[in-house]
C-alpha positions as a Markdown table, in Angstrom:
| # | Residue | x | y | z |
|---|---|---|---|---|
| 1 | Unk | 37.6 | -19.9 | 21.7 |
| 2 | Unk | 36.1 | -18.6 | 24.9 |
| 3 | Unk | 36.7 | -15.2 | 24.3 |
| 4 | Unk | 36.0 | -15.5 | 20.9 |
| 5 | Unk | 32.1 | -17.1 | 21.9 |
| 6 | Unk | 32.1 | -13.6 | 24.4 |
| 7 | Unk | 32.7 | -11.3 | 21.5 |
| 8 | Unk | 29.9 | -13.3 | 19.6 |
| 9 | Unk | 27.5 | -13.1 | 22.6 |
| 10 | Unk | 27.9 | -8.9 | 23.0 |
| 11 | Unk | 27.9 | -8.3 | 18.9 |
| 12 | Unk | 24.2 | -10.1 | 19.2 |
| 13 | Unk | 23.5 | -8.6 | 22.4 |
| 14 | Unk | 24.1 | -5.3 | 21.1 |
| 15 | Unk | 22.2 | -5.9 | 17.2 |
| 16 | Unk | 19.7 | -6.8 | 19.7 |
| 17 | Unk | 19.4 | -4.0 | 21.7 |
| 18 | Unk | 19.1 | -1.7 | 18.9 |
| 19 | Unk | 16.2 | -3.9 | 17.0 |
| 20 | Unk | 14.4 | -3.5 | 20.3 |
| 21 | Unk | 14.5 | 0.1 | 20.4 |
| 22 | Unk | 10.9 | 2.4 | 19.7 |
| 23 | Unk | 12.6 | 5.7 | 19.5 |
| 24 | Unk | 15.8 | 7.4 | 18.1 |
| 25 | Unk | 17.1 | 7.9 | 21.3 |
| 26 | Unk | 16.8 | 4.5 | 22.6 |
| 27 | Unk | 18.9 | 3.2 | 19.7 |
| 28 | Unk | 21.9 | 5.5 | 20.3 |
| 29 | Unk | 21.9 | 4.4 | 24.0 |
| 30 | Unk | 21.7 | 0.9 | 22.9 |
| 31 | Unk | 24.4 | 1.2 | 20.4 |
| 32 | Unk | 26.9 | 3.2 | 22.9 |
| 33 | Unk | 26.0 | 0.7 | 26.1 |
| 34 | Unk | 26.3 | -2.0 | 24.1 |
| 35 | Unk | 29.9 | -1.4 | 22.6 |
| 36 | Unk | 30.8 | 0.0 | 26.0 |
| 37 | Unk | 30.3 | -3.3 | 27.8 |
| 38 | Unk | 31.5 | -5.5 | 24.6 |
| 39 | Unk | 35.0 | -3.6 | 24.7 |
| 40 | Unk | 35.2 | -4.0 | 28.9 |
| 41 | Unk | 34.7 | 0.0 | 28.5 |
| 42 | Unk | 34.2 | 2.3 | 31.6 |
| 43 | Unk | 32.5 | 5.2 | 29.3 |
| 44 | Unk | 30.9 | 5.2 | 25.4 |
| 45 | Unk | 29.4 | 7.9 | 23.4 |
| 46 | Unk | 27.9 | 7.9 | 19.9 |
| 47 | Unk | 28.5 | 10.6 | 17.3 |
| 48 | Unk | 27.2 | 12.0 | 14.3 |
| 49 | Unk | 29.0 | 14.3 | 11.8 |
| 50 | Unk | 26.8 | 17.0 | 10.9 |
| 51 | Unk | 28.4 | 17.4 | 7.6 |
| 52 | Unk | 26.6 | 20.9 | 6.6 |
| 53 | Unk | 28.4 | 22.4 | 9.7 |
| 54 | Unk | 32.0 | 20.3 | 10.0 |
| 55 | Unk | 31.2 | 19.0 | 13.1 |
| 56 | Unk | 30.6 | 15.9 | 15.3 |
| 57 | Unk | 27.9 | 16.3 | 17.7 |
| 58 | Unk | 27.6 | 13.9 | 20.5 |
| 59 | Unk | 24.0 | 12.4 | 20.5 |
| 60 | Unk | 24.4 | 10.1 | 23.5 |
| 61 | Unk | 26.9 | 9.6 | 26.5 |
| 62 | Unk | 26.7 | 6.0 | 28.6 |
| 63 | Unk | 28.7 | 4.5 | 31.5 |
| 64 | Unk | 30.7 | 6.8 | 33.9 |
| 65 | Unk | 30.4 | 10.2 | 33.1 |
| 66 | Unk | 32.5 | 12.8 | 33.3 |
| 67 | Unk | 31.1 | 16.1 | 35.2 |
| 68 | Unk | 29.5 | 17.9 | 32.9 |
| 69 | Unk | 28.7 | 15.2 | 30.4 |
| 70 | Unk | 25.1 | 14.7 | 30.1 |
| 71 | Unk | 23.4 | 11.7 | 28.8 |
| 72 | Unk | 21.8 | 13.4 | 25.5 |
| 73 | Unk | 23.5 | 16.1 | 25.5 |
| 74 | Unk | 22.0 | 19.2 | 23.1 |
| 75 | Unk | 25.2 | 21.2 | 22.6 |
| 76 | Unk | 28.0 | 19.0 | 23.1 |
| 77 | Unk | 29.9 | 19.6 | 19.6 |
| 78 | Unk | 33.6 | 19.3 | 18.1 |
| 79 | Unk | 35.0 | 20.9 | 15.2 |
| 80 | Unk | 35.8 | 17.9 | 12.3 |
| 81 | Unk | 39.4 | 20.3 | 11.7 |
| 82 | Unk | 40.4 | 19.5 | 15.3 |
| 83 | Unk | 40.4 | 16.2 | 14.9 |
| 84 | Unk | 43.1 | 15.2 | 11.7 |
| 85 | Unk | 43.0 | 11.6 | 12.7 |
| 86 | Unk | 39.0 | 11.3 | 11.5 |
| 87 | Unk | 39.2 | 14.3 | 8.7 |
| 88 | Unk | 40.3 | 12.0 | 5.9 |
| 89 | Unk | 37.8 | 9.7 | 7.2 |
| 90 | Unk | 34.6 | 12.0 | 7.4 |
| 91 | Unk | 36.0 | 13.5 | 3.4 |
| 92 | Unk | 35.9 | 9.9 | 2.8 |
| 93 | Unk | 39.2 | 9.2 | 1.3 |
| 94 | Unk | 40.0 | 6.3 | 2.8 |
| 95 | Unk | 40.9 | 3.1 | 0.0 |
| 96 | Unk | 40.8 | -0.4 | 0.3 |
| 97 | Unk | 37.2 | -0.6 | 2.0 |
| 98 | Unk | 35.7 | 1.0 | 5.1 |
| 99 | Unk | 38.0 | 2.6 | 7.5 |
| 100 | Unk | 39.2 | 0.9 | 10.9 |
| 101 | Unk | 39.1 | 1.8 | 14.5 |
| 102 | Unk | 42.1 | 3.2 | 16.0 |
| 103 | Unk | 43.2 | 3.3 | 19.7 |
| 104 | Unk | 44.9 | 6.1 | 21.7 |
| 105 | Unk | 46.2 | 7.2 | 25.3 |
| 106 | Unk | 46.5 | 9.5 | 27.1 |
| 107 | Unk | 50.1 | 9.4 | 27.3 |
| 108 | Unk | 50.2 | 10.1 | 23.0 |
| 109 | Unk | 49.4 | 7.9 | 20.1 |
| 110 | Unk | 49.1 | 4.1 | 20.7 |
| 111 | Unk | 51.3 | 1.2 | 19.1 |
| 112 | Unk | 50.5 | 0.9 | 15.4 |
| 113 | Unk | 47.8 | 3.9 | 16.4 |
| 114 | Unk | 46.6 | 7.2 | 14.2 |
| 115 | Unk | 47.9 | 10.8 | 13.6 |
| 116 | Unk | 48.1 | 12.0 | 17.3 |
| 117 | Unk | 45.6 | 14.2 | 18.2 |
| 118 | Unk | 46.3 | 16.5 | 20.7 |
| 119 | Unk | 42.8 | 17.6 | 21.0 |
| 120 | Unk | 41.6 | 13.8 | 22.0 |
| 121 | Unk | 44.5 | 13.0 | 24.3 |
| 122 | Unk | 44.2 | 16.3 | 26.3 |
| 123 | Unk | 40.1 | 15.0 | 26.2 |
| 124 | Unk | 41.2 | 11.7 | 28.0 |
| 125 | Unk | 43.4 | 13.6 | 30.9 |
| 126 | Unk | 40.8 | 16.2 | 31.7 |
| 127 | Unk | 38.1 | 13.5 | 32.3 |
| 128 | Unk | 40.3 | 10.7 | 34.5 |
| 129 | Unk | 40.1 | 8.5 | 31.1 |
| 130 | Unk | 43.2 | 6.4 | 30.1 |
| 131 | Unk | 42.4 | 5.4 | 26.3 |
| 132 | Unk | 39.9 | 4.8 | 24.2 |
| 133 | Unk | 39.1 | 2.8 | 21.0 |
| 134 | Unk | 37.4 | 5.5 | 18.0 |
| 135 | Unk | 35.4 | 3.3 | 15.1 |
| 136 | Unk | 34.2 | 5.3 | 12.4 |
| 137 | Unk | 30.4 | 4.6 | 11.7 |
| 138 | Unk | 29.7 | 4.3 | 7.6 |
| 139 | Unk | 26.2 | 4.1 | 6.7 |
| 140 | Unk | 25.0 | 3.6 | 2.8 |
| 141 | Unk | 28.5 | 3.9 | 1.7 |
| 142 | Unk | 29.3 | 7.6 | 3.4 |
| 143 | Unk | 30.8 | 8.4 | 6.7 |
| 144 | Unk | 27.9 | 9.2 | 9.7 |
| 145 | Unk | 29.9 | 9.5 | 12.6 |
| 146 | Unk | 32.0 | 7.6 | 15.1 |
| 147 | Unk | 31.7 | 5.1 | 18.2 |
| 148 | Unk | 34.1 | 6.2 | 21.3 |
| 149 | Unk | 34.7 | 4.0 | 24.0 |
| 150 | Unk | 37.2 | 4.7 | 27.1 |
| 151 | Unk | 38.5 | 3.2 | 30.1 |
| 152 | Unk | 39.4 | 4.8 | 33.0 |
| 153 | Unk | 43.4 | 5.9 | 34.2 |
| 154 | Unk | 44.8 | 2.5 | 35.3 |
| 155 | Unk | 42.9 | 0.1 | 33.1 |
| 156 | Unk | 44.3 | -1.9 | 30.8 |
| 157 | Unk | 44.9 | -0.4 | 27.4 |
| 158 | Unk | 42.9 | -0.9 | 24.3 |
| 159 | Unk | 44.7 | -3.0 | 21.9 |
| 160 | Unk | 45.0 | -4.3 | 17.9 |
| 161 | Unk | 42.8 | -6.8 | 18.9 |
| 162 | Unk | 40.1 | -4.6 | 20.4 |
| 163 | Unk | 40.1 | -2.3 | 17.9 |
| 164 | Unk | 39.4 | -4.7 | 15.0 |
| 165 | Unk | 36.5 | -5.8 | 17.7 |
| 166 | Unk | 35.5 | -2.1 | 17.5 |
| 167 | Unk | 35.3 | -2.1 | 13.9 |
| 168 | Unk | 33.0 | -4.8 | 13.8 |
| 169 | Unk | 30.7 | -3.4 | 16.2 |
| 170 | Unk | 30.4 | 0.2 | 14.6 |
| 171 | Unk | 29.2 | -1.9 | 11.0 |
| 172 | Unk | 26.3 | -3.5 | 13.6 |
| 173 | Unk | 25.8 | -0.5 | 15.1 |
| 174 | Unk | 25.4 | 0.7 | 11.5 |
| 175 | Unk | 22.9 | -1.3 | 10.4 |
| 176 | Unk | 20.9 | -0.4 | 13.5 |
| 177 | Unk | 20.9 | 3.2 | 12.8 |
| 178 | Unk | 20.0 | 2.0 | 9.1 |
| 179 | Unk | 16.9 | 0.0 | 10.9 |
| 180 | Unk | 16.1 | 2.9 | 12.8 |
| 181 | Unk | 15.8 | 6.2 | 10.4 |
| 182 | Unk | 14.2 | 3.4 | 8.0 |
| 183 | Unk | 11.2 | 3.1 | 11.1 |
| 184 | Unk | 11.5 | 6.5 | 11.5 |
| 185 | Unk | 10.3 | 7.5 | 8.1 |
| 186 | Unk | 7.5 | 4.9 | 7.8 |
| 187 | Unk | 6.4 | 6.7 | 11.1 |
| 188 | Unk | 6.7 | 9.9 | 9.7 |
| 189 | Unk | 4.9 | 8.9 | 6.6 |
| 190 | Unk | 2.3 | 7.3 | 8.3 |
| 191 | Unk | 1.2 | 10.3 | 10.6 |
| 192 | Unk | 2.1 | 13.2 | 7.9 |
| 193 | Unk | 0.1 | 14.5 | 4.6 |
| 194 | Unk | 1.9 | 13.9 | 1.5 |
| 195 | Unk | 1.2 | 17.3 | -0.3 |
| 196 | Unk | 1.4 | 19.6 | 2.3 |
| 197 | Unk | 4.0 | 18.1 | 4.9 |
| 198 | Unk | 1.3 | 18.7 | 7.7 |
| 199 | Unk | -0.2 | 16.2 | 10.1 |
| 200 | Unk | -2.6 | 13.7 | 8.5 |
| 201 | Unk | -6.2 | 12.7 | 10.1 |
| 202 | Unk | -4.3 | 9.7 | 12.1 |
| 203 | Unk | -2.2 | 11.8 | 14.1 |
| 204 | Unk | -4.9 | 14.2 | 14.5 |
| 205 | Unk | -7.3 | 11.2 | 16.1 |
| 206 | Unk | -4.0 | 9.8 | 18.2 |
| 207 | Unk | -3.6 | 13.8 | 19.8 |
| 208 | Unk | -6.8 | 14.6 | 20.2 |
| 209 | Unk | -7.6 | 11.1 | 21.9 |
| 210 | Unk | -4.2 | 12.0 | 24.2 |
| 211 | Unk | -5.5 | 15.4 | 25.0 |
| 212 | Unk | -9.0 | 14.6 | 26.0 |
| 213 | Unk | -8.0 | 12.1 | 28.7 |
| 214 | Unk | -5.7 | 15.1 | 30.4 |
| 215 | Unk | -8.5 | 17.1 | 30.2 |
| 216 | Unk | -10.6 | 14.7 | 31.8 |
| 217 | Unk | -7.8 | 14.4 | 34.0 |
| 218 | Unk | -6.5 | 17.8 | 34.7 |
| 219 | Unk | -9.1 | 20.2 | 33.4 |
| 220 | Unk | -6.7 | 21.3 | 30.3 |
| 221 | Unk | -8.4 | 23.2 | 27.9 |
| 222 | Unk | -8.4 | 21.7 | 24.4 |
| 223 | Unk | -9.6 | 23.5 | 21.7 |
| 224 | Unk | -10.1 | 22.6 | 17.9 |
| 225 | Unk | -10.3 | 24.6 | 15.0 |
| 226 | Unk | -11.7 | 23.1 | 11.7 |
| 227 | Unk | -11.2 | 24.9 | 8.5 |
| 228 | Unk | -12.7 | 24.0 | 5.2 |
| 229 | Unk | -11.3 | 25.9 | 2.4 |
| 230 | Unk | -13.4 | 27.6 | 0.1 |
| 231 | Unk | -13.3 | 27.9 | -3.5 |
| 232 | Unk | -11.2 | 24.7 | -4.1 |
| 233 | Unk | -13.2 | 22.7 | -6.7 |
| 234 | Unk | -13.2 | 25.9 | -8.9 |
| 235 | Unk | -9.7 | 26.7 | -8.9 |
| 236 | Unk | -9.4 | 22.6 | -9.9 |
| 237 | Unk | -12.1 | 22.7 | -12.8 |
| 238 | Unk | -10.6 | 26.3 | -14.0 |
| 239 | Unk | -7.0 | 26.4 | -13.6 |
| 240 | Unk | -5.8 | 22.5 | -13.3 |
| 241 | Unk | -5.4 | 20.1 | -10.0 |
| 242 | Unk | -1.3 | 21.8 | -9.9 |
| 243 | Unk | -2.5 | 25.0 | -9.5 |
| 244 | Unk | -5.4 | 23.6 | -6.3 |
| 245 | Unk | -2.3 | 21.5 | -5.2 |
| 246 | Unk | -0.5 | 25.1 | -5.0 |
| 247 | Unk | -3.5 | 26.4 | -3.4 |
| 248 | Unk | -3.7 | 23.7 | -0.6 |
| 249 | Unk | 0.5 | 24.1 | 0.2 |
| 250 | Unk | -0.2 | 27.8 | 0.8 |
| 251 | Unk | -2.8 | 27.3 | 2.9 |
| 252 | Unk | -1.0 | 24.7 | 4.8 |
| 253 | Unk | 1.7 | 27.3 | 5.0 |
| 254 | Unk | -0.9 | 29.6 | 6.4 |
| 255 | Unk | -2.3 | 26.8 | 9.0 |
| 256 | Unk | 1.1 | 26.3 | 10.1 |
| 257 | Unk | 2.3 | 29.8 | 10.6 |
| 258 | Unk | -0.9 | 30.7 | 12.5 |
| 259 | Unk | -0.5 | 26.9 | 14.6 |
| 260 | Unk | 2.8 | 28.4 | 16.1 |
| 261 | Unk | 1.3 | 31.4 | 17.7 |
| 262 | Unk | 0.0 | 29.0 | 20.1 |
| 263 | Unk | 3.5 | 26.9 | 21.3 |
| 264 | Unk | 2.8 | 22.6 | 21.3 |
| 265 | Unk | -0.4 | 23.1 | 18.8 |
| 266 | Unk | -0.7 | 20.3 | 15.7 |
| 267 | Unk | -1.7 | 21.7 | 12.5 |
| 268 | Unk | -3.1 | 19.3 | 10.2 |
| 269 | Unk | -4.7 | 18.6 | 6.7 |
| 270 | Unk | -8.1 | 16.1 | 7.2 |
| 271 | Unk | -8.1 | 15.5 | 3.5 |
| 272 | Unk | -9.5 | 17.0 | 0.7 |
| 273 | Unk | -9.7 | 20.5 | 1.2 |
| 274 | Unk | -10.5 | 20.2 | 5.2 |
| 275 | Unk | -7.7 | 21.3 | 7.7 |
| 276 | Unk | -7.1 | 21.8 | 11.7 |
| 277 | Unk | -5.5 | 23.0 | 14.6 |
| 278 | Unk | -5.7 | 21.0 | 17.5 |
| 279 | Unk | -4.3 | 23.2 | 20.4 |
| 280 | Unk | -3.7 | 22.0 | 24.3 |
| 281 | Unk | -3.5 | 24.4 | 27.0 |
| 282 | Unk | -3.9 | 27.7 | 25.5 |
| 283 | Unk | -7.2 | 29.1 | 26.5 |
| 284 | Unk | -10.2 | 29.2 | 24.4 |
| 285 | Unk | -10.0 | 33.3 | 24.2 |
| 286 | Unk | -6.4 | 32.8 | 22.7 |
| 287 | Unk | -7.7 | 30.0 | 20.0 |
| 288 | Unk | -9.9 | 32.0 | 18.8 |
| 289 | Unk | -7.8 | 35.2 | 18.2 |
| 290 | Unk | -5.6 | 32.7 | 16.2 |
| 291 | Unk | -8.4 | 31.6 | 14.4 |
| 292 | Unk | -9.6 | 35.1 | 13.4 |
| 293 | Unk | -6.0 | 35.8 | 12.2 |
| 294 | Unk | -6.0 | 32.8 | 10.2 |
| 295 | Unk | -9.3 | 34.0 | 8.3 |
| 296 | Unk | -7.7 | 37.1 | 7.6 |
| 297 | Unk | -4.3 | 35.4 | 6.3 |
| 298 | Unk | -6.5 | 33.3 | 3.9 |
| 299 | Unk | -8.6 | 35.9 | 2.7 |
| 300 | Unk | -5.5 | 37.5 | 0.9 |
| 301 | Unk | -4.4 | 34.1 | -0.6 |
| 302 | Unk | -3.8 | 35.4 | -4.2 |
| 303 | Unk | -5.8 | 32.0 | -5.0 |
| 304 | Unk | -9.3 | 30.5 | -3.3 |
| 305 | Unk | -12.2 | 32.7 | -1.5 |
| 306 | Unk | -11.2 | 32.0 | 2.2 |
| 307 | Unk | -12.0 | 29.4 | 4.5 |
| 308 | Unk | -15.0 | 28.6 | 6.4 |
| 309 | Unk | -14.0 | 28.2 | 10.1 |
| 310 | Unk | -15.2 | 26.6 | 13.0 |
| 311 | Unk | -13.4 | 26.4 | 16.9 |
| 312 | Unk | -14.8 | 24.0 | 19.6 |
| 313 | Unk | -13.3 | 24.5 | 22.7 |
| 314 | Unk | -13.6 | 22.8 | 26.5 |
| 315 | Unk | -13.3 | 26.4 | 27.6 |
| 316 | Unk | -15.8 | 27.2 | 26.3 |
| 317 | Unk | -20.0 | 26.2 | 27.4 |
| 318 | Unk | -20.6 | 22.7 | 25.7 |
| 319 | Unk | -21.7 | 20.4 | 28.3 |
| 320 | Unk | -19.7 | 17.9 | 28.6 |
| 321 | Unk | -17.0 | 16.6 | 26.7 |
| 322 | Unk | -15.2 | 13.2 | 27.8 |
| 323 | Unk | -14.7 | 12.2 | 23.9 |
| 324 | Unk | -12.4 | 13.4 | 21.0 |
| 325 | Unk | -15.8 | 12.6 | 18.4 |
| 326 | Unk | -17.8 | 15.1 | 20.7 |
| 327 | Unk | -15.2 | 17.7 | 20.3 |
| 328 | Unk | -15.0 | 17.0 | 16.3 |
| 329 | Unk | -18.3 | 17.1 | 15.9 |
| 330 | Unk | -19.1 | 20.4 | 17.8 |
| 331 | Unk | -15.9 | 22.3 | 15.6 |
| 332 | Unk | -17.4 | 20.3 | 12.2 |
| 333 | Unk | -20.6 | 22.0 | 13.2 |
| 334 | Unk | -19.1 | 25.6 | 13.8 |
| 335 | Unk | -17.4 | 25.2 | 10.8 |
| 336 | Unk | -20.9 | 23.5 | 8.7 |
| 337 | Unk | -22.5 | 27.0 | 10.0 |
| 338 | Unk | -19.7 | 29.7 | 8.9 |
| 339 | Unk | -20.4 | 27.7 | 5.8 |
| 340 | Unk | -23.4 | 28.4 | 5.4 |
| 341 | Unk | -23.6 | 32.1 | 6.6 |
| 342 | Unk | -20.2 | 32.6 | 4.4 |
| 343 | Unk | -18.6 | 33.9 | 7.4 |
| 344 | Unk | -15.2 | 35.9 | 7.1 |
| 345 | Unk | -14.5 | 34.9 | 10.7 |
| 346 | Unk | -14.7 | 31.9 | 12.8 |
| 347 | Unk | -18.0 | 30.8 | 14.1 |
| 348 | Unk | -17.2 | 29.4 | 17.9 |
| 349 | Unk | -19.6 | 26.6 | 19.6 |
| 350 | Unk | -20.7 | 27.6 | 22.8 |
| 351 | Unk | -21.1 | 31.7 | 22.5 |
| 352 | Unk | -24.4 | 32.2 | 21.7 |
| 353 | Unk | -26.0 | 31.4 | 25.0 |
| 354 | Unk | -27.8 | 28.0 | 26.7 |
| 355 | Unk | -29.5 | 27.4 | 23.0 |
| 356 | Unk | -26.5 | 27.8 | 21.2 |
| 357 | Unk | -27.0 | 27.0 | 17.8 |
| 358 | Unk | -23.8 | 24.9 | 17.1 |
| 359 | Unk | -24.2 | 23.1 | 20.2 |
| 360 | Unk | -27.4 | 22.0 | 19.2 |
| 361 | Unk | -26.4 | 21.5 | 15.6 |
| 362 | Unk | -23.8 | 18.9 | 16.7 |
| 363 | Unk | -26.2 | 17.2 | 19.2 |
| 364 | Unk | -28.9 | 16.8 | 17.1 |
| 365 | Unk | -30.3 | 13.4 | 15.8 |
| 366 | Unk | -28.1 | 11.6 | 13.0 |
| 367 | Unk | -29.5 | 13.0 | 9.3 |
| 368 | Unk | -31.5 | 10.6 | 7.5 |
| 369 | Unk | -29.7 | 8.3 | 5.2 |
| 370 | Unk | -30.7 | 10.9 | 2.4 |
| 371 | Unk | -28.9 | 13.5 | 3.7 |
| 372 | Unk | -25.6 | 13.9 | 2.4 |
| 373 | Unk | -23.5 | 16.0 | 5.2 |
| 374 | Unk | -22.4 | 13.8 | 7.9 |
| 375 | Unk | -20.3 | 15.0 | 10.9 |
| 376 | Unk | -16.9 | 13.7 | 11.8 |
| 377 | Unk | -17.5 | 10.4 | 14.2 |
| 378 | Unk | -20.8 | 9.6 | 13.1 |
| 379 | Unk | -21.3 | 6.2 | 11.4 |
């Protein structure tokens, strides 16, 4: 009974561990620690079987590593047709319900154990490790991957017992990775645009917000670029709402395309028919090269007239800027004036001397309640 209220205490311990988790990462290490210390384990690692390219690829390695093991490792991979012992598995052909773990040694295949697998057992050798326990993980019915835990040369070996312990833990470590990619995706959904798969406004506020305190901070140059696309509404009223939503993914294939010339920078849809590029680090010479490029590129859209484009940047003359809203506002009002001047190239805040236009544009009283355009940030 009192290894049985043990076993209890780590399978909690463990579901535990995993709800706790914020990121990915934090859940594998969970779920391997967890199992480790449950099965009295020296090492654990958690797998996934990237089915596309018949492999497992180790996501995390806990406990005593071997040299050369890293913690998350990024190229740590195994061949699937190595391993016979976990290819029916991973093809799914198992019957009778999910698939059991299965123990082996370094000396060959345990008691009662799998198909020996030379690759696994020479594994164990090379790295000081006397056996190990191998659960498969099965997550909405197909195979994910597998849970390894080892012990070291001398330790007790892994038995019947433990590996039906195993078993049990790989279906909680299951539904943890179920908990996880299910957060995951509300994440994801709740920071990207539906239509075009770009950022959305919230993850704009949340970066911008991030990359004003570092440049408070550290003097990094942050630099937005506010598009508004032209020609939108008649492309709606003439052709149909598919054909704009057509319009809007190609620019957003455009944004995104131009975003990676400069490495780390979020490209984003506002809403509507509004879009940015939030950049951190490059300088504001560099921005606005990328900016001019991304004019040219949606110019020769086969549908729309262009965009109307704005770029506020601290490396450039704006006075201070300690607030994301500043910074919004001076790139809504670049943007408001290559509006209104139907510019073919960006219009940056900041250029055209002590009086700059824009600047003052963006500094300027709140419009009267009659006035229809507002800026970003004003209430």
């Amino acid at each position: 009974m009192g290894g049985d209220d043990v076993r209890l205490r780590a399978v909690v311990a463990l579901a535990q561990g995993m709800a706790a988790a914020h990121a990915p990462r934090e859940s594998w290490r969970a779920a391997a620690d967890g199992a480790r210390r449950a099965l009295g384990g020296d090492f654990a690692a958690l797998s996934v079987w990237e089915r596309q390219l018949g492999r497992l690829r180790v996501l995390v390695n806990t406990g005593e590593r071997a040299p050369g093991e890293e913690e998350f490792p990024e190229r740590e991979t195994y061949p699937v047709h190595q391993f016979p012992e976990i290819t029916e598995f991973l093809h799914e052909r198992w019957a009778g319900g999910e698939p059991n773990a299965w123990v082996e040694t370094a000396d060959g295949p345990a008691a009662g154990g799998a198909e020996y697998c030379h690759q696994r057992v020479a594994a164990l050798r090379r790295r000081g490790r006397g056996c190990c326990v191998v659960a498969p993980v099965v997550l909405h019915g197909r195979a994910w991957g597998e849970l390894y835990v080892a012990r070291s040369a001398g330790a007790p070996v892994f038995d019947g017992a433990d590996a039906d312990f195993a078993t049990v833990l790989a279906s909680v470590v299951a539904a943890g990775i179920a908990q996880t990619e299910r957060l995951e995706e509300a994440r994801r959904l709740a920071f990207t645009d539906a239509l075009t798969g770009l950022a959305n406004r919230r993850a704009v506020d949340m970066r911008l917000e991030e990359a004003i305190e570092c440049h408070r901070a550290q003097g990094v140059v942050v630099s937005l670029v506010v598009c508004d696309l032209n020609g939108l509404k008649r492309v709606n009223d003439t052709r149909g709402h598919a054909v704009g939503d057509r319009l809007l993914e190609r620019f957003g294939s455009v944004l995104s395309l131009c975003g990676a010339m400069l490495p780390g920078t979020l490209a984003a849809r506002l809403g509507g028919d509004e879009f940015c590029l939030v950049a951190v680090g490059p300088t504001a010479d560099e921005v606005v090269r990328v900016a001019e490029e991304l004019c040219r590129r949606a110019g020769e859209l086969e549908l729309g007239e262009g965009v109307a484009c704005g770029v506020a940047s601290t490396g450039n003359p704006l006075g201070p800027v300690h607030s994301a809203r500043r910074l919004f506002r001076l790139a809504d009002a670049a943007q408001y004036r290559a509006k209104a001047v139907r510019a073919t190239k960006p219009v940056v805040a900041g250029r055209e001397g002590p009086d700059d236009p824009v600047v003052r544009l963006a500094d300027a009283p709140p419009p009267p309640a009659a006035e229809r355009r507002r800026f970003r940030g004003r209430r």
